[in-house]
N, C-alpha and C positions, 0 to 999 in steps of 0.2 A: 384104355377105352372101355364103354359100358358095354355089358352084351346086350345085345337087342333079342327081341319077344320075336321076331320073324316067324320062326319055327312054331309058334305057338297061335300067330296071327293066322297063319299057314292052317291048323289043326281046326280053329275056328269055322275058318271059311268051308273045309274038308266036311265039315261034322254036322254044318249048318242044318242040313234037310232034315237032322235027325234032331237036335237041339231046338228047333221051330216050336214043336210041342210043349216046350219051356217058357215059352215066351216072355220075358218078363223075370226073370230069375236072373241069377248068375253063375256063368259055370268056372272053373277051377282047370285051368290046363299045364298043364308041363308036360314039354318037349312035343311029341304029335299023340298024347293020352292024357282024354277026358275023363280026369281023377273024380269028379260030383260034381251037382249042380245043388242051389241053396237061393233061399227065399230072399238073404239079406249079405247086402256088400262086404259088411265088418265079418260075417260068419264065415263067409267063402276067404277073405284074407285070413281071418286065423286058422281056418283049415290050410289053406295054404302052406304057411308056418311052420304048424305041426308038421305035416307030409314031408315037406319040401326044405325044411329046415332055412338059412342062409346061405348054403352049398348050392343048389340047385334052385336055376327060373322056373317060375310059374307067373302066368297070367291069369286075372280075374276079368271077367266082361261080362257086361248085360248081355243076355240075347236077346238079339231086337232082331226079326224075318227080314227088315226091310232099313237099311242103316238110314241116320238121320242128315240133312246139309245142314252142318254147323253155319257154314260159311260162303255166299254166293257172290263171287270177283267182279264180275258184269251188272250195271246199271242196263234197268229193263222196260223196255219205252212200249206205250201201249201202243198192241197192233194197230186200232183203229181209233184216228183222231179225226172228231170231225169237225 
């Protein structure tokens, strides 16, 4: 079975108030320790890499203050029809 990022989803959410100031960057985490944060996607994965080798997860994420809806289940019918 694959190991899942929980723990690092976990760090995330933890850290958020403080990673706000980032906004728009991406941060670099493994396990519950925010290793940097970095302008571009590809750079924070090769950091990754380097740090964290194949041995050890880490997760890359945008910070975003306010997460986005990918996806809304419900058909949404105007309040008022007249």
């Amino acid at each position: 079975m694959a190991p899942t990022l929980e723990k690092e989803l976990e760090t995330y959410k933890r850290e958020l108030h403080t990673l706000k100031a980032q906004s728009g960057k991406f941060v670099l985490i493994s396990g519950d320790e925010v290793l940097s944060t970095w302008s571009s996607y590809e750079d924070a994965i090769q950091e990754g890499y380097r740090v964290c080798g194949l041995d050890r997860r880490f997760l890359v994420k945008k910070i975003e203050p306010y997460p986005r809806v990918l996806f809304n289940s419900r058909s949404v019918e105007p309040v008022c029809q007249r």
